[in-house]
N, C-alpha and C positions, 0 to 999 in steps of 0.2 A: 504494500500500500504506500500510494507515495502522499506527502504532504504539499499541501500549496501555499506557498509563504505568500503571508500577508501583505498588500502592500499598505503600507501608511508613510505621510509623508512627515519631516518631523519642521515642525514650525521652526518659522526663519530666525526668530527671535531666539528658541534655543539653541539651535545652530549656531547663531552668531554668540553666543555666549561660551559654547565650548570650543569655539575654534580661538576664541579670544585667551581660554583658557588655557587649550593648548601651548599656544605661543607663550603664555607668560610663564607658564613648565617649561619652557625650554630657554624661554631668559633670564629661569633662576630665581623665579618670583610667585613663590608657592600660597604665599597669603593672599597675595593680590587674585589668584585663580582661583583658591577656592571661594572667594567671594563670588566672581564670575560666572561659577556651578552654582553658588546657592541659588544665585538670582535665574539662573536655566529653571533649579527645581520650584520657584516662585512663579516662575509663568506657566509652569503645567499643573499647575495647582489645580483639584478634584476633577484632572481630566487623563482618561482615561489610553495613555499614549506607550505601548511598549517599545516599539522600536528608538522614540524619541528618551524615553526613559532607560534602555541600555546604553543609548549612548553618551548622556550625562553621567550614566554607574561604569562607565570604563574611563571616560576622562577623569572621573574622581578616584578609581581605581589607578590609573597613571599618575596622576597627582600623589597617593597614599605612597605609592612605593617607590617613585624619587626622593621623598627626605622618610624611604625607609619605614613607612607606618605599612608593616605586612600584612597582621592580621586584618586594618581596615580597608588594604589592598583585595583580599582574600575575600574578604564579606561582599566588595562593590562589586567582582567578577563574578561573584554566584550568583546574585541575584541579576545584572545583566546575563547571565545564560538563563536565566527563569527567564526572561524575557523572551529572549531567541528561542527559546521552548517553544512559551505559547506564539509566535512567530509563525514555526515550523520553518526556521531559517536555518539550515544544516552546516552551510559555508561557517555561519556568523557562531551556532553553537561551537562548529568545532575551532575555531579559532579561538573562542573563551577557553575550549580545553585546552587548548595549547601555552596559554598565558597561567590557565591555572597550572598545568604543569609547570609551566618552566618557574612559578615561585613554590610548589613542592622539590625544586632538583635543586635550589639554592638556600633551600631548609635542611638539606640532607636526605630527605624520601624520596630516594630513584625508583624504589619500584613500583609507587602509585606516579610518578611521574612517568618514567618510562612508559606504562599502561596507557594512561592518556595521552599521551605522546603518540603512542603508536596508533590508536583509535581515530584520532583526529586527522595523521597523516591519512588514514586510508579512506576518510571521507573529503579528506581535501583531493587527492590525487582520481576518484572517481571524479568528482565537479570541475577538475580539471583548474581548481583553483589556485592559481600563480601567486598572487600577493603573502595566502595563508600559506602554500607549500614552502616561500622564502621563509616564514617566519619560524614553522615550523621545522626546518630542517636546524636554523637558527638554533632553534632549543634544544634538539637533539644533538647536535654537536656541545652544548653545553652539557647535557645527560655526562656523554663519554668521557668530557672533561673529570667532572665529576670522580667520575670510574676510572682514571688513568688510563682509559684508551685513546691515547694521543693521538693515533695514528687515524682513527675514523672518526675522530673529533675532527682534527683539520679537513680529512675529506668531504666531513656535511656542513663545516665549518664553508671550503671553497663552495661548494654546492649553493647553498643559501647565497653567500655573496655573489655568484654569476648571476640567481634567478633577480636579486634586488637590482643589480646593471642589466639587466633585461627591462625591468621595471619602471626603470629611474629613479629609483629609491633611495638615495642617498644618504639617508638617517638610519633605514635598515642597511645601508650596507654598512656604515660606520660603525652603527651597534656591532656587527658580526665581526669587523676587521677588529676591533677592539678585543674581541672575547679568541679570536686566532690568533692575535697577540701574547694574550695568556697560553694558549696551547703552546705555540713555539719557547715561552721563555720555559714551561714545562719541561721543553725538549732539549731545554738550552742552547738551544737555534737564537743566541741572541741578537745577532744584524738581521735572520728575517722578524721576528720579534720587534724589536724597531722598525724596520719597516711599515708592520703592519699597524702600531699602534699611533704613527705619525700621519699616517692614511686618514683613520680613526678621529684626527683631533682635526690636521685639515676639513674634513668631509662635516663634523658637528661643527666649526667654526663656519663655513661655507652655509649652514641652514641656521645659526645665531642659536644656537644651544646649547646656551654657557653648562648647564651640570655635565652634560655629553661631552663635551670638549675637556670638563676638568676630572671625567674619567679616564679619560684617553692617556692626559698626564698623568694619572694617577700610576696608569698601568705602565707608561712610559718611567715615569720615579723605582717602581719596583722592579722592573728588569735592571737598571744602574746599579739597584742593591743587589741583585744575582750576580751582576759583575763584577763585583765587588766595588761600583763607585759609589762608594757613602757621602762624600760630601757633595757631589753632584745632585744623589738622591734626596737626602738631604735640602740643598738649597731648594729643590722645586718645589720640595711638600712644604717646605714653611712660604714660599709664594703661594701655593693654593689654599695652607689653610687662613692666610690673610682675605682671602678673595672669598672661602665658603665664609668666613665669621663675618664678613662686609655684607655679604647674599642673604646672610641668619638660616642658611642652609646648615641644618642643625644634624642629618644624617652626613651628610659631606665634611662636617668638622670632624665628626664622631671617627667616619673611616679616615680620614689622613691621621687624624693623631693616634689613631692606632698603629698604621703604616709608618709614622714617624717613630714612636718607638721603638717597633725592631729594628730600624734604622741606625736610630742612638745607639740602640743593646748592642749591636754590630760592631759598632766600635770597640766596646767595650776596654772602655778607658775612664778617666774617673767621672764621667757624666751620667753613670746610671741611675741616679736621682733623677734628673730630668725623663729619663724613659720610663721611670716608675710614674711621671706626674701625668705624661702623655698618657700613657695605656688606663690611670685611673679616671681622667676627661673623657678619655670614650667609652668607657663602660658607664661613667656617670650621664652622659649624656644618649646614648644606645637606652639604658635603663630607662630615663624620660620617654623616650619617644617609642617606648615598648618595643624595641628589637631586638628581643630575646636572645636571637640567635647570633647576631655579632657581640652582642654582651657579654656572651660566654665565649666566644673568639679572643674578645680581648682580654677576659681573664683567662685563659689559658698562656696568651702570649706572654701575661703578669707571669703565673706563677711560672713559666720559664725562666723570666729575671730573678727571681724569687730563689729559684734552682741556686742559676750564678752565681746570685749573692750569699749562699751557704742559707738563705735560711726555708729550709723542709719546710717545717710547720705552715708556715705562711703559705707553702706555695701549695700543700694539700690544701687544706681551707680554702684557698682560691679554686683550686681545681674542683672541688666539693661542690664549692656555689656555682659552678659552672654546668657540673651536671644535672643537679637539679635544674637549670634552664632548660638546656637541651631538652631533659625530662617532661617540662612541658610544655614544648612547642613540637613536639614527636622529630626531632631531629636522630636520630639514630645513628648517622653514619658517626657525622659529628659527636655525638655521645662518646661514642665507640673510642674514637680519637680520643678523648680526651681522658678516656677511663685508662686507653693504651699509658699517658701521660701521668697518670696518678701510681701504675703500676713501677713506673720511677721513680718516682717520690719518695714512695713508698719503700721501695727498694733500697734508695739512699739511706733512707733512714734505719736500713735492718731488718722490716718488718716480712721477714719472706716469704712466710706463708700468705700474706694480705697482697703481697708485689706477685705471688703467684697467680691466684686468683686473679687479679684485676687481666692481668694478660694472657689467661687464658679465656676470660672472658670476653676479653675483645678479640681475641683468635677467634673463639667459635663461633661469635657474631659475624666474620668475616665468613667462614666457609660455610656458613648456613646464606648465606648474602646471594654468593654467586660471584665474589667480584674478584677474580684472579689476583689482579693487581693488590688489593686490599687486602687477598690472605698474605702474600708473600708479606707482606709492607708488615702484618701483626705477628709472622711467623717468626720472626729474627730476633727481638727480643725476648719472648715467651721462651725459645730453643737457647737461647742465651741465660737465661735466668734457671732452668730445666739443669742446662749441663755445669752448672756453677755449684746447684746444689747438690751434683753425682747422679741427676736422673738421665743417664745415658739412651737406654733401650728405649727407653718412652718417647726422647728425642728422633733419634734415628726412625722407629717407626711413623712419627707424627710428620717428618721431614718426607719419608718415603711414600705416605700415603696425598700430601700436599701436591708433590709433582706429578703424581698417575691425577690427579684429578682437577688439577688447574696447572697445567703445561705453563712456565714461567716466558716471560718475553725477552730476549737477549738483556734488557736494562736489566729487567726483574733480577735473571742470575745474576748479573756483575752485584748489583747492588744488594741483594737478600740473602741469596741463596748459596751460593758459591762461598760467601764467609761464613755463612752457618755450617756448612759441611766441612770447610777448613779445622773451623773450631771444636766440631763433633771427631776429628782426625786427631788434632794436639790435644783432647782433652785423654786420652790411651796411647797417646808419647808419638804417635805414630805422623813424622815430620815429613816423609815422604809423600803421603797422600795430602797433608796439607799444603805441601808445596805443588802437588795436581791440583789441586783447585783452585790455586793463585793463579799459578801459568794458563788453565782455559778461561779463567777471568782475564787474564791480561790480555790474552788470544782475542776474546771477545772484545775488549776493550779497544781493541785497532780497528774492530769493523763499525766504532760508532764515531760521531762528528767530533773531532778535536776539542770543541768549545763543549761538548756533552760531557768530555771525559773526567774532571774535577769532581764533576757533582757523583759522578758514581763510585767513586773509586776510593771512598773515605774507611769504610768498614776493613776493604784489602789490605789498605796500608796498616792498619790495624794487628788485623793478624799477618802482616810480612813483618813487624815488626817485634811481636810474640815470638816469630820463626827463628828470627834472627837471635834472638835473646835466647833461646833454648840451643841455638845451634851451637851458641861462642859459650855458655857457663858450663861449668863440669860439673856440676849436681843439675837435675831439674827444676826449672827456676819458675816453670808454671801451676799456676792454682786451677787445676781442671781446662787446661788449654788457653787461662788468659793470663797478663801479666799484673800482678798485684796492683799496680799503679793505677790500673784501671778501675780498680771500684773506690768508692767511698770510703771513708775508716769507717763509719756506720755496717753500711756493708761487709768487707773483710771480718769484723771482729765477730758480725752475725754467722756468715760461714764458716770460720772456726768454732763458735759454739756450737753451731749445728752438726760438722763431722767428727767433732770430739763425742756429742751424745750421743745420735746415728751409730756412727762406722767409726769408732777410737784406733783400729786398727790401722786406719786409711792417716789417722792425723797422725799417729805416733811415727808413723812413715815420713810424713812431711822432712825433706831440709831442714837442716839449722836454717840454711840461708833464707828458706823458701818461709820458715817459720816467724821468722824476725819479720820477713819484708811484710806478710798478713796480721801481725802484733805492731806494725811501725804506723 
């Protein structure tokens, strides 16, 4: 049975109020718009208009979720699809799916995103509808992001952007060049990265869409810090967030002074007081305007500093509050993350059977997930924390059953996997085999982009430097395959208490040398 969409046409009056609206969302002047709306939803006062009433609950909907008000984002897009409902507008419904997806994929819920994501496509590609397939391919290249599937991220990523140059669309192609920006500095492709995000800021300065143009920089600031240029990065975000506090663009302060504090933390020189001040203005301010879910972003990036600064406590309690966010915005991936982040904490601080748990907890929320990527990323710590404590076999088979059922991606091994098997090798002395897993990491390491190779290659050196210490001492100088140096004295002092009560056989075994260095 098909449906026959309605026609109704929507008064010139309200028209001309959201297009007014429009433009002054994109000049950065959010008060001034939603007055603009109110005055739309005052002239269709007790008259009965849906198409004209979806279209003021998506301008208010765009208005909500430029300075970051999600859930009032969330609520205007429902009820504009009630509208398109009673409609029977199939194009218009599934374009609302596609918008509500794409603010469930940047809440953390892929798999009610992906769903609608995918349902929408296949009603837009029957209607043969252009505009919605651009935006929608749009979003699914943002899904993949999500997922660390880089590679078919950027291909739905180019995909959407050829259909909006078909189009003439130049706001959607900026938004997409903007988000292919992200993919590539993902990939540490940072000159296409640049590339794409200066496209990005050209093409939103070209249509006067000051917030659009000072995401473009945003994402332009954050590749310089991938680069390692901090003072570069640095100067741009204190020019944007001079221009968001001028605008009273109160989500755009929130995110640059978040962005600015890892920035600072980066340095990591005696300014970490100011990164601590930055990351507390945007969670104070995130908090105000109910956006849960970077609130807890930015107290997780706190208790990072918190890490640095030696002090646990503070950075669990942050990490704490954070979850409970996530907790109630159903952000789950994001949770996941952050619970991964607590299990270090926690860890630091000794607590090992609580640093276990946490990480195994965010393990098996990864392999219940589906997201390849996601399991290896949880699987390295969990198997790292496993063979610290003597749980070998548990490891070995947890690592054997990972790869038969999420095949890792050349990054995946250099970065995850390859050091976890190294480490599963020197924790039973056995240097030869971990020296095979350095070498097909390094193998691998030659067939990826030179500017990629840094970012992979931090965990190797790791254990190349474990190797190297067990190769040159004449007693065994590792504590289960890693070098003392590397945990915490919280930690250390915890796993001597633990294989002294466990396995005393195993401790009384210990080096002098190896003894002192876990006592020091």
């Amino acid at each position: 049975m098909t449906h026959k969409i309605k026609i109704e046409h929507i008064p010139e009056e309200v028209a001309a109020y959201c297009t007014e609206a429009d433009a002054l969302v994109r000049a950065g002047n959010p008060a001034e718009a939603e007055r603009r709306l109110n005055f739309a939803l005052d002239a269709m006062r007790n008259q009965v208009l849906p198409r004209a009433q979806a279209r003021v609950l998506e301008a208010f909907a765009h208005l909500h979720r430029s300075v970051g008000r999600m859930s009032e984002a969330e609520s205007a897009l429902r009820a504009a699809l009630a509208c398109f409902l009673k409609l029977g507008d199939r194009a218009a419904e599934a374009r609302m799916l596609g918008e509500l997806a794409s603010m469930r994929i940047s809440q953390g819920d892929l798999e009610d995103g992906g769903f609608w994501l995918q349902s929408a496509l296949e009603v837009l590609r029957e209607l043969d509808d252009r505009p919605g397939l651009a935006e929608i391919h749009r979003n699914i290249a943002a899904l993949h992001l999500r997922k660390s599937e880089l590679k078919t991220a950027e291909q739905e990523a180019e995909q959407a952007i050829d259909l909006f140059r078909l189009l003439g669309d130049r706001q959607g192609e900026a938004r997409t060049q903007g988000m292919l920006a992200q993919v590539l500095m993902r990939r540490s492709a940072y000159a296409a990265a640049h590339q794409a995000a200066e496209r990005a800021r050209e093409l939103f300065e070209q249509e006067g869409h000051k917030p659009g143009a000072g995401s473009a920089r945003m994402v332009i600031a954050a590749i310089l810090r991938h680069e390692g240029r901090l003072r570069e990065a640095e100067q741009l975000l204190t020019e944007l967030l001079a221009e968001k506090q001028a605008q009273q663009d109160r989500a755009g302060e929130a995110g640059i002074c978040n962005t600015l504090g890892m920035v600072v933390m980066d340095f990591n020189d005696n300014r970490l007081q100011l990164a601590e001040r930055h990351f507390l203005r945007a969670i104070e301010v995130f908090t105000a305007i109910n956006d849960s879910q970077n609130a807890a972003l930015s107290q997780v990036n706190l208790a990072d500093l918190y890490t640095m600064l030696d002090r646990p406590h503070d950075a669990e309690t942050t990490l704490r509050d954070a979850i409970k966010l996530q907790q109630q915005t159903g952000a789950r991936e994001s949770e996941m993350r952050t619970v991964r982040s607590l299990g270090h904490v926690l860890a630091v601080q000794g607590r090992l059977e609580e640093a276990s748990q946490a990480y195994r907890e965010a393990l098996e929320f990864a392999r219940g997930h589906g997201d390849g990527a996601l399991v290896h990323e949880f699987l390295a710590p969990w198997a790292e924390m496993q063979l610290v404590r003597g749980r070998l076999p548990e490891v070995r088979e947890t690592v054997r059953r990972v790869e038969k059922n999420h095949p890792p991606t050349r990054a995946l091994r250099i970065k995850y996997l390859l050091p976890v098997m190294a480490r599963v090798a020197l924790s039973v002395r056995d240097i030869d085999s971990a020296r095979a897993a350095v070498s097909e990491a390094e193998l691998l390491l030659s067939d990826e982009a030179e500017e990629a190779r840094p970012g992979l290659r931090g965990a190797i050196d790791q254990v190349l430097a474990a190797i190297r210490l067990a190769e040159q001492a004449e007693d065994w100088p590792l504590f289960h395959g890693f070098r003392p140096e590397e945990f915490a004295p919280g930690l250390r002092q915890a796993l001597l208490a633990e294989l002294r009560a466990e396995r005393p056989e195993e401790y009384f075994e210990l080096s002098p040398g190896l003894l002192a260095a876990m006592e020091g």
